[in-house]
C-alpha positions in Angstrom: 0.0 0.0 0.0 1.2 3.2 -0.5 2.0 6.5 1.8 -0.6 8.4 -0.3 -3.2 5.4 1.0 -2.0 5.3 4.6 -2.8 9.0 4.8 -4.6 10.9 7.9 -4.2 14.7 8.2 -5.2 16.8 10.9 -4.7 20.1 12.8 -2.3 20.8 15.8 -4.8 22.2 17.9 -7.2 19.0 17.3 -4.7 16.3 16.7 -4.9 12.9 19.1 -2.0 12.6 19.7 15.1 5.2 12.6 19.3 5.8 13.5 19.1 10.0 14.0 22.3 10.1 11.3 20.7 8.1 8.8 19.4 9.8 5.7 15.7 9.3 4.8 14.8 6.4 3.3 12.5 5.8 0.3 9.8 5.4 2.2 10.6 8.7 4.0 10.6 10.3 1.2 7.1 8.5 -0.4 5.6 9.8 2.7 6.7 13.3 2.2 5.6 13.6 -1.6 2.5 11.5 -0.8 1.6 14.2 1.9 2.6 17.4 0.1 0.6 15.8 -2.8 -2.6 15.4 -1.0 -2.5 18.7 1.0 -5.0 21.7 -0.9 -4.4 24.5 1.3 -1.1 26.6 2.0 0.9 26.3 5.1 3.1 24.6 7.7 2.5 21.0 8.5 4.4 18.4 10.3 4.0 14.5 8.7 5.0 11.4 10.4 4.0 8.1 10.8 2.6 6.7 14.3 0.2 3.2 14.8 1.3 2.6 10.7 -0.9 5.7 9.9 0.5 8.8 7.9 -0.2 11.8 10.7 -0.7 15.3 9.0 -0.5 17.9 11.4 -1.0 21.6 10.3 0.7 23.8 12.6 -1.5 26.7 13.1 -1.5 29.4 15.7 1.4 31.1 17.4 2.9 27.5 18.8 2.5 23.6 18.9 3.5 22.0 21.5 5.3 17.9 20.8 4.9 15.7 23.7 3.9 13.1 26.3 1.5 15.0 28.3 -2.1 15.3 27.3 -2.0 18.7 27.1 0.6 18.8 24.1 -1.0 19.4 20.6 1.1 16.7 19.0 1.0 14.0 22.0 3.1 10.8 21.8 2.0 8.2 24.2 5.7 6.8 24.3 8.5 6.9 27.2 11.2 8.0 24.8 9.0 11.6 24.3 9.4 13.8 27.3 5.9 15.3 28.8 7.4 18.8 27.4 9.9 17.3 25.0 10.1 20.7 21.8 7.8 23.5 20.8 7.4 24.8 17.4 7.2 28.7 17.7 5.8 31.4 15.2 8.6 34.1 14.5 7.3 36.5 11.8 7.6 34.1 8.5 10.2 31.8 10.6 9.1 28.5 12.5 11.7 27.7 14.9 11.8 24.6 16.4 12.9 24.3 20.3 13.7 21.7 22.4 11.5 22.0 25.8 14.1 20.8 28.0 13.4 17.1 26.9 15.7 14.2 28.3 16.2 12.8 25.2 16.7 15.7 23.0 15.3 16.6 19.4 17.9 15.6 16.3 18.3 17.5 13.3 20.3 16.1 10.8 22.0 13.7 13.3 23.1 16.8 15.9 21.1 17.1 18.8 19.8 21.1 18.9 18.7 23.3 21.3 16.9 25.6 18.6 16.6 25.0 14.9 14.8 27.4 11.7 12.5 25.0 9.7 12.7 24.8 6.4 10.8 22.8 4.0 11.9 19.5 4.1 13.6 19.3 6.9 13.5 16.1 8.9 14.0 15.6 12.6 13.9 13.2 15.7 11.5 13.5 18.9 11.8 10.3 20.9 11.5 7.2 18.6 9.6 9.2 16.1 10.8 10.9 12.7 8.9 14.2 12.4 9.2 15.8 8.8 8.3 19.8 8.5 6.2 20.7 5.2 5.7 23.8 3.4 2.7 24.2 0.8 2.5 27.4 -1.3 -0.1 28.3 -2.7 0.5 27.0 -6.3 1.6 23.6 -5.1 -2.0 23.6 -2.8 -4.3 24.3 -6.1 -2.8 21.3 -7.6 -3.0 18.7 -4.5 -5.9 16.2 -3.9 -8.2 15.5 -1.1 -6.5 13.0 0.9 -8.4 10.2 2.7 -9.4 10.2 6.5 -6.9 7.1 7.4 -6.0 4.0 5.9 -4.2 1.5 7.7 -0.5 0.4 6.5 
């Protein structure tokens, strides 16, 4: 089955809740383009895969919040994600992602960062999970697709 079948978007504010040096893999990358493919409306959104389901998450407001506790707006129910383990934080045009003083860190490109810009494409670790940070314009949006509810993997 494909990532484009496995897909399930939703918003920060409503969402349920690899080896950090390794590059992304195909199916990283089939995620991504499956994702960015489906998505109609211009923004930020963070895709990742949790329970074999392909998680949208469009970051909306001034910050999301990644973590264990039930008041996060991306919640992992996992012991290698801290309660408070990184915010993602509106600057201007800038998202800047920050760790929260997490025990395990966050992982950008295989170094562990306090505070990191986001750009499109970028690809980091929280816990055990591979988070991936997307940017739609608005041309790429007018050509995307509806994507399904959820399919399972």
């Amino acid at each position: 089955m494909s990532a484009e079948d496995r897909l399930e978007r939703t918003t920060a504010s409503h969402s349920p809740a690899p080896p950090a040096r390794e590059p992304l893999d195909d199916s990283q990358h089939e995620l991504i383009d499956a994702a960015r493919a489906a998505l109609q409306h211009a923004g930020d959104y963070l895709v990742f895969s949790e329970d074999d389901v392909i998680r949208v998450v469009g970051l909306i407001g001034d910050w999301t919040r990644i973590g264990r506790s039930t008041a996060a707006d991306v919640r992992f129910d996992d012991p290698t994600v801290s309660r408070r383990h990184a915010l993602i934080i509106c600057e201007g045009d800038q998202l800047k992602l920050v760790d929260d003083s997490s025990l395990n860190g966050i992982f950008v490109g295989g170094e562990r960062i306090d505070r990191h810009t986001l750009t499109d494409g970028d690809s980091f670790i929280v816990g055990r999970y591979r988070m991936n940070f997307v940017r739609v314009t608005t041309g790429v949006a007018a050509e995307g697709a509806e994507p399904p509810s959820s399919l399972r993997v």
